[in-house]
N, C-alpha and C positions, 0 to 999 in steps of 0.2 A: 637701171637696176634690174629692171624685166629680165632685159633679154639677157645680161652676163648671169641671173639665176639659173635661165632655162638652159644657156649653155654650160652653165657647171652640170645641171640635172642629166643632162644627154650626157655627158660626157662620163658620169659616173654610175648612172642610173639608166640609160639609155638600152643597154643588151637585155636588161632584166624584162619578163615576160607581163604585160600586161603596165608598163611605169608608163606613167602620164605625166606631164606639167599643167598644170590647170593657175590661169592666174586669176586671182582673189579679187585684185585691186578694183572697186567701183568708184574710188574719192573720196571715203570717208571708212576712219575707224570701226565704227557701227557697222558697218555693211562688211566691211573684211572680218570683223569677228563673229558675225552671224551669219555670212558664208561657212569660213572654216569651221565653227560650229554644226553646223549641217553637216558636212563632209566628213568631218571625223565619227560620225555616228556609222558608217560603210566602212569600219574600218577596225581591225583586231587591236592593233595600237597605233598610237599618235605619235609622233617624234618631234619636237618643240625644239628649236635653240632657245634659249636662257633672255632674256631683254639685258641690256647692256643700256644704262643712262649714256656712255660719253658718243657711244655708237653713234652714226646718221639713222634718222626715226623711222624705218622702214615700217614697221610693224609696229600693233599698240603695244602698249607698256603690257596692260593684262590679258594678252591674247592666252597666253597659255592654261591661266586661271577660269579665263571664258569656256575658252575650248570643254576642260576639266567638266566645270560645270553644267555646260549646253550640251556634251553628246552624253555622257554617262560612259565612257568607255576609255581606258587607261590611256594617258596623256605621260609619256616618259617627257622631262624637261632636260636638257642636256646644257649643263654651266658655259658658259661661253670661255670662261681661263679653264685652265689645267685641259690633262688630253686623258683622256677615258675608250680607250680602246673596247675595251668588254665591262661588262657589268655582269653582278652577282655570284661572284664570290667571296664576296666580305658585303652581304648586304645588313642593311641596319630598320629595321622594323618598327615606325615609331608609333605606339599603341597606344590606345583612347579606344573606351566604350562607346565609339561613335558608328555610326554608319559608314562616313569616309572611311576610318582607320581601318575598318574592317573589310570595304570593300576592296582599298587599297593593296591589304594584306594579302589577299585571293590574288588579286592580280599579279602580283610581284613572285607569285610561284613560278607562274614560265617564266620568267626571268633570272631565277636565282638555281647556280648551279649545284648540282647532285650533292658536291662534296664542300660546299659549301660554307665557311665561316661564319655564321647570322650570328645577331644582337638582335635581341627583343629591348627595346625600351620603352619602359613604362614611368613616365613621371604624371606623379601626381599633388594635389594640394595635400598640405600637412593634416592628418586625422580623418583626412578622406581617403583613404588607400580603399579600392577595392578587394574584396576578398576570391573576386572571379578572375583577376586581372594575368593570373600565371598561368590557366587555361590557356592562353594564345601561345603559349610552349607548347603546350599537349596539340594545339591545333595542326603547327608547324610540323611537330613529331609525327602526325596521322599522314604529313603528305613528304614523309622521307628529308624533311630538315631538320635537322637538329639545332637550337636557337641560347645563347645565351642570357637567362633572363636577366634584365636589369633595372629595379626599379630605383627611382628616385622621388625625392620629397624636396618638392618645389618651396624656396623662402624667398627672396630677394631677386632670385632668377628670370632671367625672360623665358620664354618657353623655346626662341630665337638661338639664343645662347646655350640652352642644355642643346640643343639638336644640334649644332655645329662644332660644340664638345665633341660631344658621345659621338659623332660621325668624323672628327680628326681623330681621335684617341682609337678609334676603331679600324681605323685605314678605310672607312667604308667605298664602295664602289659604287652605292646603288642605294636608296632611302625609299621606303614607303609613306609615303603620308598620305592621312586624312586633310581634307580642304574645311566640309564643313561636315554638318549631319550631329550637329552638338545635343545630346539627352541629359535629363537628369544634371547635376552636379557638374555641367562642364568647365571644363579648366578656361575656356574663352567667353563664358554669361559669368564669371566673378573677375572682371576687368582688368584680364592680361590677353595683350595686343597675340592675334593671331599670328601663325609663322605668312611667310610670303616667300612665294617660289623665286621671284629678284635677290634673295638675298643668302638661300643656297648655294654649296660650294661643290657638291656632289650630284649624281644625275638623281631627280626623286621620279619617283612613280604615283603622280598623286589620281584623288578619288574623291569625289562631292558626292 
């Protein structure tokens, strides 16, 4: 599996100035994600393939979660189905007064094209709606995006299921999310199961 990666990597990545192959593997899970952990901190962004259960287990299940969380530095995850040529022109923004969501949000500016299609969505618990939460319009607005706000009021929902709504109904190309960095009133400390990058169907851009 080594050596057909690094011969894919040469073969597509090979003329580019400065591409390396660097292999991770020491035998054990822990050690491959606390390497690449390390090495994505050298690095403007991450580019993850997607974990695939039916796949052979090359990689751990939460390398890309690890990643996210251990360098601090944008961790694009790219779906394993569908073909995704470019990202960010129909990207979708999914907002929490979190530290992630917000870090996320920053980040996904170089990535999201000039002219743009954006979704902002904002789901929240019922009677908790922020009163600051449409700000992240204005935010988007200061850096030449124009963003469609959309909030919603969480009942029965997974938080799972609004994001993969709101990102089919959107065509989206591109997803921001927060991982963790929960304050105050979060939608994930009143016992609804966090989203998981396994289970996106579009490339996200997440952020711990």
């Amino acid at each position: 599996a080594a050596a057909a990666s690094r011969d894919a990597f040469s073969a597509t990545a090979g003329s580019l100035a400065d591409a390396e192959w660097v292999d991770l593997n020491r035998g054990g899970e822990d050690e491959i994600m606390h390497r690449l952990g390390q090495l994505a901190c050298y690095s403007d962004l991450t580019v993850l393939g997607q974990h695939e259960d039916a796949s052979r287990h090359l990689a751990p299940a939460e390398l890309a979660t690890h990643v996210c969380s251990a360098s601090g530095r944008p961790v694009l995850v790219v779906p394993y189905a569908g073909h995704f040529p470019d990202v960010g022109r129909r990207p979708m923004f999914a907002w929490s007064e979190t530290a992630g969501a917000a870090r996320a949000l920053a980040d996904g500016l170089a990535l999201t094209s000039p002219d743009a299609e954006a979704l902002l969505l904002y789901a929240y618990e019922r009677n908790l709606r922020s009163e600051f939460a449409e700000r992240a319009v204005s935010l988007l607005k200061s850096h030449g995006v124009t963003a469609q706000f959309e909030p919603f009021a969480l009942e029965d929902e997974t938080m799972m299921d609004v994001l993969l709504n709101f990102a089919s109904d959107h065509g989206a190309d591109l997803m921001t999310l927060g991982l963790t960095g929960s304050v105050g009133l979060s939608l994930f400390d009143r016992g609804r199961p966090k989203p998981t990058l396994r289970e996106l169907t579009v490339p996200v851009l997440c952020a711990c």
